[in-house]
C-alpha positions as CSV (number, residue, x, y, z in Angstrom):
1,X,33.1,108.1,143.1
2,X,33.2,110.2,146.2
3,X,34.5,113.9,146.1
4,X,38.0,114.2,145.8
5,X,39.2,117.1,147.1
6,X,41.8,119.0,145.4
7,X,45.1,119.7,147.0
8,X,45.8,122.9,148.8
9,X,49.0,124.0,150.8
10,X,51.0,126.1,148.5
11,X,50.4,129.4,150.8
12,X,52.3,129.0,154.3
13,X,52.8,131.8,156.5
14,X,54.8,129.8,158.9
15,X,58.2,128.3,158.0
16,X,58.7,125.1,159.7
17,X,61.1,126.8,162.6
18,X,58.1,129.3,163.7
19,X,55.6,126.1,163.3
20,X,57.9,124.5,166.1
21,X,58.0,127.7,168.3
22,X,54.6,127.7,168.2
23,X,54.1,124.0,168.9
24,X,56.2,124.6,171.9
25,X,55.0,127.7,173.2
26,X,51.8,125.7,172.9
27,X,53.1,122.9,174.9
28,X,54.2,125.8,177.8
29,X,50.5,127.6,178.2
30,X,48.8,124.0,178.6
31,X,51.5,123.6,181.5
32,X,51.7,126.4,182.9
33,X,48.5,128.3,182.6
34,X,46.3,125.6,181.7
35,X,42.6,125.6,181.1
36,X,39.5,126.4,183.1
37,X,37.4,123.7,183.2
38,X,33.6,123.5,185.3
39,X,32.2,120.6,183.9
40,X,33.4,118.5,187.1
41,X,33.0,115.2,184.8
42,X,35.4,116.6,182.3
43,X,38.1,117.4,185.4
44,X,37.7,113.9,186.3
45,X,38.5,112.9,183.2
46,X,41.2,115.1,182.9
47,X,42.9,113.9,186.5
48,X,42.4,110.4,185.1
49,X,44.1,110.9,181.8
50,X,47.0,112.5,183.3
51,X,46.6,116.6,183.4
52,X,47.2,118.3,187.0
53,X,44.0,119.2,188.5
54,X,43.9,122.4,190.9
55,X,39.7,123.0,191.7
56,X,39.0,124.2,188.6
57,X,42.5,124.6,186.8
58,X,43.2,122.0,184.7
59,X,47.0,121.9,183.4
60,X,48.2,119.5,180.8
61,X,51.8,117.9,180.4
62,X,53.2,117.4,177.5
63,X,53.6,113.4,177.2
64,X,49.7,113.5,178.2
65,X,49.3,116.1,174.9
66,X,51.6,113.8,172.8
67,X,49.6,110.6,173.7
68,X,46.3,112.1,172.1
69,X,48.2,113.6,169.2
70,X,49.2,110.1,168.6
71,X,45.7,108.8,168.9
72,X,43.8,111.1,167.2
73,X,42.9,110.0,163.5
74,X,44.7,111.5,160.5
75,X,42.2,110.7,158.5
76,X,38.5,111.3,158.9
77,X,35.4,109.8,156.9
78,X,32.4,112.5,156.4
79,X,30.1,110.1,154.6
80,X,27.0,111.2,152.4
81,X,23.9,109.7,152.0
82,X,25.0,109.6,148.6
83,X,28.5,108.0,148.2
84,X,29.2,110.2,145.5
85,X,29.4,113.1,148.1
86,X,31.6,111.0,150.1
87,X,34.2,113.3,151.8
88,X,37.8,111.8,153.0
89,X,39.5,114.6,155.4
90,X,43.1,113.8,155.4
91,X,46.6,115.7,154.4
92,X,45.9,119.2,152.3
93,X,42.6,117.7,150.7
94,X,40.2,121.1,150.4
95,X,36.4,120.7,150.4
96,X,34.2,123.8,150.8
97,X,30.5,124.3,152.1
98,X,28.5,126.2,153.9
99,X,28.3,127.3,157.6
100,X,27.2,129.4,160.5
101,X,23.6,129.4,162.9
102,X,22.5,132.8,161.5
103,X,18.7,133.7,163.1
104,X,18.4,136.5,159.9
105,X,18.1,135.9,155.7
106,X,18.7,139.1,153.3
107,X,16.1,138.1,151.1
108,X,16.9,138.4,147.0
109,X,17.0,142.2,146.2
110,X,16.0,143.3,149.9
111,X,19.0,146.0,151.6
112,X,17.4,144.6,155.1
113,X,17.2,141.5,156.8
114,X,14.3,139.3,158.4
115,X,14.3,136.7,161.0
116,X,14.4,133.2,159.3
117,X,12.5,130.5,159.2
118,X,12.2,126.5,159.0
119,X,10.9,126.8,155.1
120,X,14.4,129.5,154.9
121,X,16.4,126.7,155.8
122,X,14.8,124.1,153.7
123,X,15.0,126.6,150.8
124,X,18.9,127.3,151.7
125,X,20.0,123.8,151.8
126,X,17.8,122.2,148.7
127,X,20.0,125.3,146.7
128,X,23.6,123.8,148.3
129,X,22.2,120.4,147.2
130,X,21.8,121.9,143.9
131,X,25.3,124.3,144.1
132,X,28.0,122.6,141.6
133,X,31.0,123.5,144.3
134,X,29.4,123.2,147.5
135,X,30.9,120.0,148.9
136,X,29.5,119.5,152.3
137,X,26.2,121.1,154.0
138,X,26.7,122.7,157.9
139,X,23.2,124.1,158.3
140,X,23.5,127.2,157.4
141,X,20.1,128.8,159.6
142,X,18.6,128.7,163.1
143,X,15.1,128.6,162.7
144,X,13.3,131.6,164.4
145,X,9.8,129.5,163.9
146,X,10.3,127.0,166.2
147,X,10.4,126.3,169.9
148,X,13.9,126.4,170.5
149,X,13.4,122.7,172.5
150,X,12.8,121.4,169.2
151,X,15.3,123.8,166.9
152,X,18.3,120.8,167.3
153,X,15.9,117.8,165.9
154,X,14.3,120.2,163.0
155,X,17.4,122.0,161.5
156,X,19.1,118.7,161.1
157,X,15.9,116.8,159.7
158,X,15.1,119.8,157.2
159,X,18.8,119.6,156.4
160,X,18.7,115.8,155.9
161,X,15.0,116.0,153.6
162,X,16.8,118.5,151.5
163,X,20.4,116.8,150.5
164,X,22.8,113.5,150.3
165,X,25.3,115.6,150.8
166,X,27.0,115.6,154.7
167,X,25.2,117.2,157.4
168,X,27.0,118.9,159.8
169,X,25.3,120.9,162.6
170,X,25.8,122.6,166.8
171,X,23.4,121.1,169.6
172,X,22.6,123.4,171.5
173,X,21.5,120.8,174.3
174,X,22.2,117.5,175.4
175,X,18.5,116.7,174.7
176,X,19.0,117.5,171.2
177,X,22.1,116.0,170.7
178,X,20.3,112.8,171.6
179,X,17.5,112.9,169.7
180,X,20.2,114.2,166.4
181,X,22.0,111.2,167.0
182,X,18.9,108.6,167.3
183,X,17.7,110.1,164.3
184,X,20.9,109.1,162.6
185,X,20.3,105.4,163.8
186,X,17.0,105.5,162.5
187,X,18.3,106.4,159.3
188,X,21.5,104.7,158.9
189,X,19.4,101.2,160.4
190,X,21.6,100.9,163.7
191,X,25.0,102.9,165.6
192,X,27.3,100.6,163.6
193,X,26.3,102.0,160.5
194,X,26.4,105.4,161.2
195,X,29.6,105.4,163.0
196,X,31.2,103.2,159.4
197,X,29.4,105.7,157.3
198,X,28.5,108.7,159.7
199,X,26.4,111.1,157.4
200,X,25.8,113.5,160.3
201,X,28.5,115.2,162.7
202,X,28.2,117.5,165.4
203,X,30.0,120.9,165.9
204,X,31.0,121.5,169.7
205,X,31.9,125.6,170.5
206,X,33.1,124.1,173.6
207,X,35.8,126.7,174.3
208,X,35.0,130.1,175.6
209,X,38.0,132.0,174.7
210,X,40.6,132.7,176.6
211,X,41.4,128.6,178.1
212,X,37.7,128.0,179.7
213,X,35.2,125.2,178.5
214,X,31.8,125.8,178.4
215,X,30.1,123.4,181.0
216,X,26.8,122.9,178.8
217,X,28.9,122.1,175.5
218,X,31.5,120.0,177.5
219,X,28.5,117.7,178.2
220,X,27.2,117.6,174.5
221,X,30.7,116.8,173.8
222,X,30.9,113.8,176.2
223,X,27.9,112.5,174.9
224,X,28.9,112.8,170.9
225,X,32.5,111.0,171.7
226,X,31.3,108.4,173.8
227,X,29.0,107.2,170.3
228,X,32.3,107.2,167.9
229,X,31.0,109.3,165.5
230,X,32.8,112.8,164.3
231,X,32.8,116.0,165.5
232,X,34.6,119.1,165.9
233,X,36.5,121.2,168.1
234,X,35.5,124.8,167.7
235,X,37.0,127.8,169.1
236,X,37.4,131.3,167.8
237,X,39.3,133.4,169.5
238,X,39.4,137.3,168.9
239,X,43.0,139.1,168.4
240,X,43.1,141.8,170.4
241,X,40.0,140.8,172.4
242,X,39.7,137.3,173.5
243,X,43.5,136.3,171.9
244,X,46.6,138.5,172.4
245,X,46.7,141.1,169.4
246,X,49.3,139.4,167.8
247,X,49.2,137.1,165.1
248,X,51.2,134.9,166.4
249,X,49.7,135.1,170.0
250,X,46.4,134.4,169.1
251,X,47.6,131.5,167.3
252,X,49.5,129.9,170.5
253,X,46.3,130.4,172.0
254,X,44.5,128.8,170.0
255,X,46.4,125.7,169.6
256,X,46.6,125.3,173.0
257,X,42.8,125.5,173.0
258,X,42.3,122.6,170.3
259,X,44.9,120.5,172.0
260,X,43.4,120.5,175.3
261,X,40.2,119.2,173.2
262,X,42.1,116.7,171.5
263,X,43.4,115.4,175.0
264,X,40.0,115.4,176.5
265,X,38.4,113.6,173.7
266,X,41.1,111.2,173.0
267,X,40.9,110.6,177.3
268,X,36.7,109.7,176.6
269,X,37.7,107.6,173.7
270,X,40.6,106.7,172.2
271,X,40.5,106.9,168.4
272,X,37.8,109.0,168.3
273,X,37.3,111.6,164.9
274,X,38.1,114.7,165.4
275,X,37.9,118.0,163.2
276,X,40.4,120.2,164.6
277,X,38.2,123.7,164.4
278,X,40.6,126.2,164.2
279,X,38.8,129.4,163.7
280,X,41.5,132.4,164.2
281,X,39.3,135.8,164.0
282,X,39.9,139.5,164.4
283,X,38.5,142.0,166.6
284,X,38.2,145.4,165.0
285,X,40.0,147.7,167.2
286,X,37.7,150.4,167.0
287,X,34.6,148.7,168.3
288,X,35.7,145.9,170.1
289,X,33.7,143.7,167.3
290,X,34.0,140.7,165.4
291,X,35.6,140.8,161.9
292,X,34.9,138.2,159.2
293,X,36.5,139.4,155.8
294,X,40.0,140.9,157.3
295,X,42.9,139.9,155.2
296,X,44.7,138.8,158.8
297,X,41.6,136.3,159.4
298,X,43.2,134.5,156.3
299,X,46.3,134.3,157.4
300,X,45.7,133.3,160.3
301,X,43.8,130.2,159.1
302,X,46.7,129.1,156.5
303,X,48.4,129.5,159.4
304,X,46.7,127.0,161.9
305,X,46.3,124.9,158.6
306,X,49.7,124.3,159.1
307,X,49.4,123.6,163.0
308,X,46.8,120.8,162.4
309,X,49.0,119.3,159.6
310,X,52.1,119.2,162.3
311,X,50.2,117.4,164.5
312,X,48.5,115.1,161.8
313,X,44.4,116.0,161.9
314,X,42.1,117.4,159.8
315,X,41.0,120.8,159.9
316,X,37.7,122.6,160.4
317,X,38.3,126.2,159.1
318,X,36.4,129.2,157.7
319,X,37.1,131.4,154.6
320,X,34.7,133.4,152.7
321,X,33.1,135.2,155.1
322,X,32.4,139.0,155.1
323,X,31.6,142.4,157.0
324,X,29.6,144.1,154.2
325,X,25.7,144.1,154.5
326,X,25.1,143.4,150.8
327,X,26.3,141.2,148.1
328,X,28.4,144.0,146.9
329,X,32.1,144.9,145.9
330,X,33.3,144.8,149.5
331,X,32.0,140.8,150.1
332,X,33.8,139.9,146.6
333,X,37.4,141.5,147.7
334,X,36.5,140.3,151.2
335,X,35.4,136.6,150.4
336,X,37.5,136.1,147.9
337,X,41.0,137.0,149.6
338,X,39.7,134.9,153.3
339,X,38.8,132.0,151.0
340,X,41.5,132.0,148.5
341,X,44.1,131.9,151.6
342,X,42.4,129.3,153.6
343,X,42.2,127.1,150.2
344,X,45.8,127.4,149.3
345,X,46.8,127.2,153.1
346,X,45.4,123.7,152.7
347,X,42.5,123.6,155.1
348,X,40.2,120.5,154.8
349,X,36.8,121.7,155.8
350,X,36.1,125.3,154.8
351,X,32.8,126.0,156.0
352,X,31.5,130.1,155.8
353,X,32.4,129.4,152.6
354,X,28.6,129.6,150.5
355,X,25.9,132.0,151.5
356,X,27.5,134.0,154.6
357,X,27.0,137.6,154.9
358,X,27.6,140.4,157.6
359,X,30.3,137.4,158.5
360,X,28.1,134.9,160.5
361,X,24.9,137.4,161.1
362,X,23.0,136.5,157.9
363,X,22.4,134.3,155.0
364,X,21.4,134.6,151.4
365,X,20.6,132.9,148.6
366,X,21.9,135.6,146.2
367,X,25.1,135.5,148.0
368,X,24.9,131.2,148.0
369,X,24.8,131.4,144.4
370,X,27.8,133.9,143.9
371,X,30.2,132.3,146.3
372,X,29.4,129.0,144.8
373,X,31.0,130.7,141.7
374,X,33.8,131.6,143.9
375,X,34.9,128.0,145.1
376,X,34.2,126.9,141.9
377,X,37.6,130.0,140.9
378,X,39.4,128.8,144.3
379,X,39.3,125.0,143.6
380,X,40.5,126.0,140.0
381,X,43.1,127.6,141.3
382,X,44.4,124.9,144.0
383,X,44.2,122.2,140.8
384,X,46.9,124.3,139.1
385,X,48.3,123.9,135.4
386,X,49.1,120.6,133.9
387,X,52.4,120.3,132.7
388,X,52.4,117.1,129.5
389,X,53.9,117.1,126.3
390,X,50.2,116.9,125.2
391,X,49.3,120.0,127.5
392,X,53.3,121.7,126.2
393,X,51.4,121.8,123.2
394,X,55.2,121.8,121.0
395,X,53.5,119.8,117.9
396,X,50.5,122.2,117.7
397,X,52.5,125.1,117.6
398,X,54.3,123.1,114.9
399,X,51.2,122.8,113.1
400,X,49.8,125.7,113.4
401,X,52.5,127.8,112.6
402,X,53.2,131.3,112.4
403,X,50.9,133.6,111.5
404,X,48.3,130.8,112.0
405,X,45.5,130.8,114.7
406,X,44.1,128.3,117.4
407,X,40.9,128.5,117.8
408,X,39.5,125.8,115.1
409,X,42.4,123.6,116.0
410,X,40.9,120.5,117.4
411,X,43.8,120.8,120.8
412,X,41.7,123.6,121.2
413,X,38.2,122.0,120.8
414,X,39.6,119.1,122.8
415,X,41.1,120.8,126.2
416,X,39.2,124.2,126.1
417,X,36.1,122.8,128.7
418,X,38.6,120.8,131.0
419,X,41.4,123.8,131.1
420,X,39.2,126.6,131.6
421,X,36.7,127.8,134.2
422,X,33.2,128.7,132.7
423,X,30.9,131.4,135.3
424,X,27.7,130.6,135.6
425,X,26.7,134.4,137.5
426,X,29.7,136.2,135.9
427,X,28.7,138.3,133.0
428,X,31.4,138.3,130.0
429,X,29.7,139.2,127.1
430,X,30.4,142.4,125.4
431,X,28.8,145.8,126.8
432,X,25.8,146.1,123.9
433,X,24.5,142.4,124.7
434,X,24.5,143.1,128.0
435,X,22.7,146.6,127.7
436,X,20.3,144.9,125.1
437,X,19.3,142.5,127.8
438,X,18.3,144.6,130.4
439,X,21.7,145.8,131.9
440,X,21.4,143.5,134.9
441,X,23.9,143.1,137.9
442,X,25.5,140.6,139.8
443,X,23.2,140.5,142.4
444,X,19.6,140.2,139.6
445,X,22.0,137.6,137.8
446,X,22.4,135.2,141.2
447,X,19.2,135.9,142.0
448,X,17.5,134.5,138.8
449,X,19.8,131.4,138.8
450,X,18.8,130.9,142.7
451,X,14.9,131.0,141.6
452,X,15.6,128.4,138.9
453,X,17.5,126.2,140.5
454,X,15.1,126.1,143.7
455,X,12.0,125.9,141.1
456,X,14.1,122.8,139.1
457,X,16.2,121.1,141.8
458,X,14.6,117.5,143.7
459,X,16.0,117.3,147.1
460,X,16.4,113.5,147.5
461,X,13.8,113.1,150.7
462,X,14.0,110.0,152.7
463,X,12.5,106.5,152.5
464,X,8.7,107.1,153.2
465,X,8.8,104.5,155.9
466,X,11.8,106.1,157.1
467,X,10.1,109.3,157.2
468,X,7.0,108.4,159.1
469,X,8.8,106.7,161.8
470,X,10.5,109.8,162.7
471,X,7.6,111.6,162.1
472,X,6.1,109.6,164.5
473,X,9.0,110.0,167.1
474,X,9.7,113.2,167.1
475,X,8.2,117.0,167.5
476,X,8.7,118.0,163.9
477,X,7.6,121.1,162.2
478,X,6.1,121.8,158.9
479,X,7.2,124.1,156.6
């Protein structure tokens, strides 16, 4: 059975009226102002699918904007090697994982980081194999170790070695995008079977806030639609920076900015999937910096939740991210409240979610382990309480009685693993057991059960002949 997905959308910032207004104001900055576009393949594209072309200034009617909408899946497959971590994107089905191309790990323990390295990232992905919650794998490290020619190829075969789960990863060139993508053949046996069970995806951060596409990602784009297999739009624009200030603002923005991908990849290839990745950030005011944990970064992404789910396609989001430098009190308020809001918003694909820390800066295992626990709380909460006469529980307070008590009753006995969520890092005993045993923290507690499960967890490899072929093929690094 593949992974479900529970249901989110009970948070909505937006009531359908201001969901309109910003549909149509939307609609006005692709007409009016348009976008900046360099990548003179992409304007010629553009001019043939319709949009007004100006040099450089592409604008976009609406009919050409409602003709993508309408061919733009609903529903996208992001397969596993494994089935069982099959994912189906569609509607206010939540799935969480990890994200980001951090160069720097916060090693177990340590208060200061270190560049990371290959044997990092193989480490960081065999534990989100081995994570309970984490649905999905978007490789969470860019290599330091390794000639950055070659980084594309060996972050997504380290990823790949290390999990069956989905591998989801930036190209940072069109080189490495096509050797990524012949990879995939190699494994999957030929392009038709990757593109009917695509195991790998590629992220494109091919809008430079405000309205201009990056020429390099543009092309890496081109290439990854013309194949038929997923990707995602990505853009994060800054309130108060690269966005207007406002909320709301920012949010017209970026809409405009994911339709105008939607148009151009719809324009390459009709039908092709799409993630729409809607990443709504905050610049602190003070510096001019980004922010990861602010409570309006959550918002914001229920928000756009509720933008991709007028318009019918999945989301790529973020939650769970944070500004402190430790796993410490500030990343649990701060995780916890950017998470929370981006599940119950209803976002498909929450990636940030596992292992993030100083938002996208750096990545730790400690902090893997502990925000595992905290999708584990989220999903819990988006699965809600069961309303049955068995679950009413009328005949056991009958039986009962009272006076009486619960706890031996077999209802209890029955329902009490199902209803409840059990912590694996969380400490609940009483004060004396936990002085008796050494009074250890949150971070010595993740830490330990990030050592075991590294020391105890198989990463599923690939076939050996599999293996040596691309061995053979291409420039891959030990570690």
């Amino acid at each position: 059975m593949p992974r479900t997905g529970l249901i989110g959308g009970q948070y909505q910032p937006l009531t359908e009226e201001q969901v309109r207004r910003i549909h149509e104001a939307s609609l006005t900055v692709l007409e009016r102002t348009g976008i900046r576009v360099d990548n003179q393949e992409a304007v010629a594209l553009c001019r043939k699918g319709g949009a007004w072309v100006d040099g450089n200034r592409v604008r976009i009617p609406r009919a050409v904007v409602e003709k993508a909408v309408d061919e733009v899946p609903s529903q996208v497959l992001l397969a596993g090697r494994d089935p069982a971590h099959d994912l189906l994107l569609e509607d206010k089905r939540v799935y969480a994982g990890t994200g980001g191309s951090p160069t720097q790990v916060l090693d177990p323990g340590a208060e200061t980081v270190r560049p990371g390295t290959l044997s990092d990232l193989a480490d960081l992905v065999r534990l989100a194999d081995a994570l309970e919650h984490v649905d999905f794998i978007v490789i969470p490290l860019y290599p330091t170790d390794v000639p950055r020619e070659d980084v594309p190829i060996n972050r997504f075969y380290t990823s790949l070695i290390n999990t069956s789960k989905h591998v989801m990863g930036g190209m940072d060139s069109i080189r490495g995008a096509e050797q990524v993508l012949e990879m995939g053949v190699r494994i999957a046996g030929s392009l038709e079977a990757l593109q009917e069970r695509p195991f790998i995806s590629c992220i494109t951060s091919w809008m430079v806030s405000p309205l201009h596409l990056d020429d390099r990602v543009t092309d890496i784009l081109l290439y990854w639609c013309r194949h038929g297999l997923p990707l995602v739009l990505s853009s994060a624009p800054m309130a108060g920076s690269s966005a207007p200030v406002t909320l709301a603002g920012t949010l017209v923005q970026l809409n405009a900015e994911q339709l105008s991908g939607i148009v151009l990849t719809q324009i390459v290839r009709p039908g092709t999937p799409v993630l729409a990745g809607y990443i709504p950030s905050v610049a602190d005011m003070r510096t001019g910096g980004y922010l990861g944990g602010a409570v309006e970064f959550g918002m914001m992404q229920a928000a756009a939740a509720q933008m991709a789910h007028f318009y019918g396609v999945p989301i790529y989001g973020s939650g769970g991210m944070t500004d402190s430098k430790l796993p410490d009190q500030q990343a649990g308020y701060e995780k916890m409240v950017t998470l929370l809001l981006a599940a119950m918003g209803g976002c498909n694909y929450i990636h940030h979610a596992v292992g993030m820390i100083t938002n996208m800066n750096s990545v730790s295992l400690e902090q893997a382990v502990i925000d595992d626990e905290l999708v584990g709380m989220v999903m819990r909460v988006l699965r809600g309480i069961e309303v049955t006469d068995e679950m009413l529980a009328v005949e056991v307070i009958e039986r009962v009685g009272p006076g009486g008590h619960f706890l031996m009753d077999h209802h209890t006995i029955q329902f009490m693993r199902s209803e409840f969520f059990f912590p694996k890092v969380g400490d609940r005993r009483d004060r004396t057991l936990w002085e008796e045993e050494g009074r250890f923290g949150t971070r010595a507690r993740a830490a330990a059960r990030a050592k075991r499960l590294l020391r105890e967890h198989r990463p599923p490899g690939l076939p050996l002949e599999v293996d040596a072929v691309l061995r053979a093929e291409f420039t891959i690094s030990h570690h």
